[in-house]
C-alpha positions in Angstrom: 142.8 286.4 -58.8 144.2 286.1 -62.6 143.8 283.4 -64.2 147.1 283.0 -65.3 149.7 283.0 -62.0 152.7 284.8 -62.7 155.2 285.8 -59.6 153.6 289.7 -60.0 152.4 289.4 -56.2 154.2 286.5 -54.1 151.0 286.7 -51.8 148.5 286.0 -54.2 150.4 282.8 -55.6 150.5 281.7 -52.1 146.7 282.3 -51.5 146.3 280.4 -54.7 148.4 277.6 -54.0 146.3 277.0 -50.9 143.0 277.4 -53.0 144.4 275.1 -55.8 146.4 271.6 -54.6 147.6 270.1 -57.4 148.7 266.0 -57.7 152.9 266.3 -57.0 154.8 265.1 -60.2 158.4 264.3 -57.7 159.2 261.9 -56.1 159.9 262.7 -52.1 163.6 260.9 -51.9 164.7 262.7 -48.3 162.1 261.1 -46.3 163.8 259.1 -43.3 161.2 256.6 -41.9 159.5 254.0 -43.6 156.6 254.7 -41.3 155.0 256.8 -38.3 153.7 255.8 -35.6 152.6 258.8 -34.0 151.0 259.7 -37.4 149.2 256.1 -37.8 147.9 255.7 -34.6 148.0 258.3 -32.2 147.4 261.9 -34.3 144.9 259.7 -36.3 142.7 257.8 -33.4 144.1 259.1 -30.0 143.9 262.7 -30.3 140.5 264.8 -28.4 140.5 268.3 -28.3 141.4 269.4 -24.6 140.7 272.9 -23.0 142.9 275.9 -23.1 144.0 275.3 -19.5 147.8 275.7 -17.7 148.2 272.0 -17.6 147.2 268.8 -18.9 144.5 266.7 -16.6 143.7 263.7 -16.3 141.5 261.7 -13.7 143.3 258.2 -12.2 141.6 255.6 -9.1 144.7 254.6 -7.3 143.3 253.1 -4.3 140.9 250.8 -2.7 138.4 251.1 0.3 138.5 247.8 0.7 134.8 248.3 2.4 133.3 244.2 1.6 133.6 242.1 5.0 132.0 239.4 6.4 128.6 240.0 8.8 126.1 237.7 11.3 123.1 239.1 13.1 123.2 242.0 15.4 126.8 242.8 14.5 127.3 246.5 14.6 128.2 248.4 11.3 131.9 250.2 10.5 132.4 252.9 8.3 135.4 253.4 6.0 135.8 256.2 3.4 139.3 256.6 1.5 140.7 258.9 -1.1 140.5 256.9 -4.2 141.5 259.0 -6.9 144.7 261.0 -8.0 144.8 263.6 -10.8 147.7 263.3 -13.1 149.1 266.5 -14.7 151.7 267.4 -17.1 152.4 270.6 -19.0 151.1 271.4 -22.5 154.2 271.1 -24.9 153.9 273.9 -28.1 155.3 273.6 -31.7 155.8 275.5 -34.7 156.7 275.1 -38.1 156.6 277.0 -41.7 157.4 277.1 -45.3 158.3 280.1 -47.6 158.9 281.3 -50.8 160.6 284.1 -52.8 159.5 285.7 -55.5 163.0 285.5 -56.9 163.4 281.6 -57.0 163.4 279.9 -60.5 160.8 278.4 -59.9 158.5 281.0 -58.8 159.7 282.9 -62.1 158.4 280.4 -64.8 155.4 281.9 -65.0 154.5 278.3 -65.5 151.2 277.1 -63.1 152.5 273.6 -63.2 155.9 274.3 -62.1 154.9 277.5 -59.8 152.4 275.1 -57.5 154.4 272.3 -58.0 157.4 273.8 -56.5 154.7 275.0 -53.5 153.4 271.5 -53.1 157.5 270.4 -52.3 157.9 273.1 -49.9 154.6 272.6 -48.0 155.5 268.5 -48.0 159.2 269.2 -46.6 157.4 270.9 -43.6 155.2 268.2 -42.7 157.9 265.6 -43.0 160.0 267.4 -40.7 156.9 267.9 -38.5 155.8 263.8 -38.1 159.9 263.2 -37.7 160.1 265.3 -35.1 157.3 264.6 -33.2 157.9 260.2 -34.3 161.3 261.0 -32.1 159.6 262.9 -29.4 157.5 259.8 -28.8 159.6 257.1 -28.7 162.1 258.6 -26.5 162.4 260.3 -22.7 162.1 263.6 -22.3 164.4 265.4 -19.5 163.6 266.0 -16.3 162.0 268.2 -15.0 160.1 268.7 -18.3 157.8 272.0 -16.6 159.0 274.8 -18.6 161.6 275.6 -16.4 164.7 274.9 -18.2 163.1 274.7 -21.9 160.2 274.3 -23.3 158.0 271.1 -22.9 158.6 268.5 -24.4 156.3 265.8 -25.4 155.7 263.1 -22.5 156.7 259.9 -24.6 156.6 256.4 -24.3 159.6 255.7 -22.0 158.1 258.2 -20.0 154.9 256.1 -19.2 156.0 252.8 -20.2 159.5 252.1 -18.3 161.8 249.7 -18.7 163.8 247.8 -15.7 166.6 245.6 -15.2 165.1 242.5 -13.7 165.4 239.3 -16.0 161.5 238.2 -14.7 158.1 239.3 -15.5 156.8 241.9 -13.0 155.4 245.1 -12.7 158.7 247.0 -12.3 158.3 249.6 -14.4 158.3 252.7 -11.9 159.4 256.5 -12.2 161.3 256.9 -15.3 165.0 258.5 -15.6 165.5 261.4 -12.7 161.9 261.6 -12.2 160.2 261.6 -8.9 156.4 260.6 -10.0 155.0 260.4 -13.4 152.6 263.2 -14.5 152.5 264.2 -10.5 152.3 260.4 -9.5 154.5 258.3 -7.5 154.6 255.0 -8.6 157.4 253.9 -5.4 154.0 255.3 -3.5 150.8 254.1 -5.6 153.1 250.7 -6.7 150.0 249.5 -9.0 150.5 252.1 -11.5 153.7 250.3 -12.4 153.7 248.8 -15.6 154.9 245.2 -16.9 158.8 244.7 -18.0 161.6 241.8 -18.1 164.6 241.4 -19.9 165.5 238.7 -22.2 168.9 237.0 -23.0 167.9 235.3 -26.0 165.8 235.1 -28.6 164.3 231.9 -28.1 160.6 230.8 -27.5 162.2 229.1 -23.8 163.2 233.2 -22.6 161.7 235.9 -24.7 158.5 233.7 -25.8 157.4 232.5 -22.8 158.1 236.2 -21.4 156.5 238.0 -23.7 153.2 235.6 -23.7 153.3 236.0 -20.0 153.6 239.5 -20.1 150.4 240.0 -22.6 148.0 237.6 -20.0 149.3 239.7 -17.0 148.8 243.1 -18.7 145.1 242.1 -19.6 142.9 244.1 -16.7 139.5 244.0 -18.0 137.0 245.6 -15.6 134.5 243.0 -14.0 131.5 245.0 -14.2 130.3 248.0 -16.6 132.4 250.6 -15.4 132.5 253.3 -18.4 136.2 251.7 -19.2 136.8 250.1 -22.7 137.1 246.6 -22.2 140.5 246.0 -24.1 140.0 243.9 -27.3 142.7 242.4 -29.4 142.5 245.3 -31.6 143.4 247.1 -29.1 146.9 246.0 -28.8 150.3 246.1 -30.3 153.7 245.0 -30.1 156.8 247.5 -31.2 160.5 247.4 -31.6 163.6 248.3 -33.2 164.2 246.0 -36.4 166.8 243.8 -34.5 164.4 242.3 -32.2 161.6 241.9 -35.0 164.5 240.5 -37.2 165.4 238.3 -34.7 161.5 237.1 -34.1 161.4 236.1 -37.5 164.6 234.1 -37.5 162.9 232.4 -34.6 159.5 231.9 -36.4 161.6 230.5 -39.5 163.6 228.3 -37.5 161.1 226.4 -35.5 159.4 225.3 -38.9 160.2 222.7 -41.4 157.4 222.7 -43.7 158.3 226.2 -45.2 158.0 224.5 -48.9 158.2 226.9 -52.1 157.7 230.5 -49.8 161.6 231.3 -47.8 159.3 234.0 -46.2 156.3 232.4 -44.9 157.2 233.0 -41.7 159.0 236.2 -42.3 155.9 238.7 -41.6 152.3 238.4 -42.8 150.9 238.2 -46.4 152.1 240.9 -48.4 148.4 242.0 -49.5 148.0 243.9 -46.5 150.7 243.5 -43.8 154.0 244.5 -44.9 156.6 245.1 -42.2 154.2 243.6 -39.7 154.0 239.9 -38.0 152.4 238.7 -35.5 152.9 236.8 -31.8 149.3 235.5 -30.4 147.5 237.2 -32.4 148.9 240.8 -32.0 150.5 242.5 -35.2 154.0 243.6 -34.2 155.1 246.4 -36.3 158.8 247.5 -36.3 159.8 250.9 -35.6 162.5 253.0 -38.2 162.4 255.6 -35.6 163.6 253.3 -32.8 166.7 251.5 -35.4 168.2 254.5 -37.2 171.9 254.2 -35.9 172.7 257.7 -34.5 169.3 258.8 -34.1 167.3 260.8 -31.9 164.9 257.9 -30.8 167.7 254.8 -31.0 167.4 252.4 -27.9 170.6 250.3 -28.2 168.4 248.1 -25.5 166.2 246.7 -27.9 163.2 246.9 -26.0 160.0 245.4 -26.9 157.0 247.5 -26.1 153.5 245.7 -25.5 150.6 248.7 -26.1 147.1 249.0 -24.9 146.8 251.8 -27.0 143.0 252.4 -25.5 145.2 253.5 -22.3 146.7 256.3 -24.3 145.3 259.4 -25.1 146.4 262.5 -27.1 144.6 265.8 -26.1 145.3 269.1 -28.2 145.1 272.3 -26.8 142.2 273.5 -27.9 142.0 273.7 -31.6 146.1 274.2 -31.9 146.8 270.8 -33.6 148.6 271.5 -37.3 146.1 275.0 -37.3 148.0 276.7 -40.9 147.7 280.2 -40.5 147.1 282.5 -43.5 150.1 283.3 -45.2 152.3 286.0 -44.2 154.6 289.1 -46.5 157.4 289.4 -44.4 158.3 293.4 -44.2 161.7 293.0 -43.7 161.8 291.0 -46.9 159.4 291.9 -48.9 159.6 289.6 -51.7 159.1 286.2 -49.0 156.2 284.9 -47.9 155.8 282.6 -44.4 152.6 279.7 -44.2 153.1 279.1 -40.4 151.5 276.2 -38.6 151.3 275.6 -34.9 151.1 272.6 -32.7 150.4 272.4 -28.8 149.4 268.8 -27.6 150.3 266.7 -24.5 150.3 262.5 -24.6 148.6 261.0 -21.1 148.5 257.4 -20.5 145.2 256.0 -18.0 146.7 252.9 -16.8 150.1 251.9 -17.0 149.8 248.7 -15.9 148.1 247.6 -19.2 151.7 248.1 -20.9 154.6 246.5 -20.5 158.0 246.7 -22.3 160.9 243.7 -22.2 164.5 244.9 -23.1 167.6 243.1 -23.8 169.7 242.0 -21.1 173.1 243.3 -22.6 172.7 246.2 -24.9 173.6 245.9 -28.8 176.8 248.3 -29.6 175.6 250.9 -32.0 
């Protein structure tokens, strides 16, 4: 490799570029979302590397024996043996994405190192934005049915696939098969009823409808096991309120409202301190965050029924296929244009949620407009 990188072999400055990240001296001014869930929470603590198999598994108890009963002396025994458990499946969803360069761009022809990797660092930064964008709106909204491959590609399984919202104004586990669906990852839930989740709708925000809703909703979605059973035992950490900013706007008028002794700080109840929770506040104890992904007017992801989605998030699980999660592949000379180079990177994942039932989601009872 020279020492000084000139645009003499577009491959080499591409090898180099990879070898040599340098700090970026622009300023990223096209990026849409304030934040990322799915880069946050889920590609950070949710993701295991699953096998290279035709579908996604995973293992689910749906029923009981119900085998305890009463006994005296000399009663004779009974025997009962059910089918307890169901395997869920869904179908791996693939990705790609890629850069390139000319030769022939300005840029590339500075002979300036600065300039040369600096202009690489841009074009390798535009393709992960526009991978966690994509894949933020995948999550948040439902793919359609049937989802198998049969009339696309796969999709991601998001969150309105597994966490479903209903109609009905009270608190309940109505929260069945999403959309046109028949079953959710090859389970019925008009058929196995308990792996509905939690939902209700609320006509205002005030703490006499949504609050008392939503506090019901977080003590009814709390199944801890009552013996060791190998399942995490849900801790607050573990949980998480999301929404569109109207609803977390409209929390925080609530909060505001309800307290007089605000003194010298207009936004003491407007969120939590600004040291280390910006865009976040809290209800019992569990950080709600807002979601840019769920408000943009227009876009993919917007749900004009403002829904407020209660997580578990030790319930979901993201398993890559294999070791294809964001795997960069050296670059490539394309020979039909000799003077590009392609660094391709390639996705194949599937989200799976354990138990439903620990999530709930409460929507609006009339829909906002845009």
């Amino acid at each position: 490799m020279p020492a000084s990188v000139t645009p003499s072999s577009v491959q080499d400055i591409a090898n180099f570029y990879l070898e040599n990240f340098m700090a970026k001296t622009w300023t990223d001014a096209a990026r849409p979302y304030q934040n990322y869930v799915t880069a946050s929470e889920l590609f950070t603590n949710r993701r295991k590397r699953g096998p290279a198999s035709e579908s996604c598994t995973f293992n689910l108890k749906v029923n009981s024996a119900d085998n305890t009963v009463p006994d005296s002396f000399f009663k004779a025994d009974s025997l009962n043996r059910s089918d307890l458990g169901i395997k869920g499946t869904v179908k791996w969803h693939f990705q790609k994405t890629h850069f390139m360069v000319d030769a022939r761009e300005p840029a590339m022809m500075s002979n300036s190192e600065t300039q040369i990797l600096d202009y690489m660092k841009m074009q390798e930064s535009d393709m992960y934005d526009g991978f966690f964008k994509k894949n933020e709106d995948w999550w948040w909204t439902l793919p359609a049915d049937p989802n198998n491959g049969t009339t696309g590609d796969p999709l991601p399984f998001g969150l309105p696939y597994w966490v479903v919202q209903d109609s009905t104004a009270a608190f309940g586990f109505n929260g069945g098969n999403p959309g046109d669906y028949n079953d959710v990852a090859g389970v019925d839930s008009d058929l196995y009823t308990k792996t509905k989740n939690g939902t209700f709708t609320y006509a205002s925000m005030s703490s006499e409808d949504f609050g008392r809703k939503l506090s019901e909703s977080v003590d009814k979605c709390h199944f801890s096991p009552p013996r060791p059973s190998g399942e995490t035992v849900p801790s607050r950490s573990s949980y998480g309120l999301y929404s569109g900013y109207k609803a977390y706007a409209d929390y925080q008028d609530l909060l505001y409202n309800m307290n007089d002794n605000i003194g010298s700080d207009a936004g003491k109840f407007r969120g939590g301190p600004p040291s280390n929770s910006i865009g976040q506040q809290l209800f019992r104890g569990i950080p709600w965050e807002w979601v840019p992904a769920l408000t943009e007017v227009g876009g993919t992801a917007r749900d004009l029924n403002e829904p407020v989605y209660g997580l578990n998030w030790d319930t979901f699980q993201v398993k890559s296929y294999d070791d294809w999660f964001m795997k960069r592949h050296a670059p490539i000379k394309l020979d039909d244009a000799h003077n590009t180079v392609v660094q391709w990177m390639d996705t194949a994942y599937q989200y799976y949620c354990t138990n439903r039932r620990a999530n709930f989601v409460g929507r609006a009872a009339t829909a906002s407009a845009t």
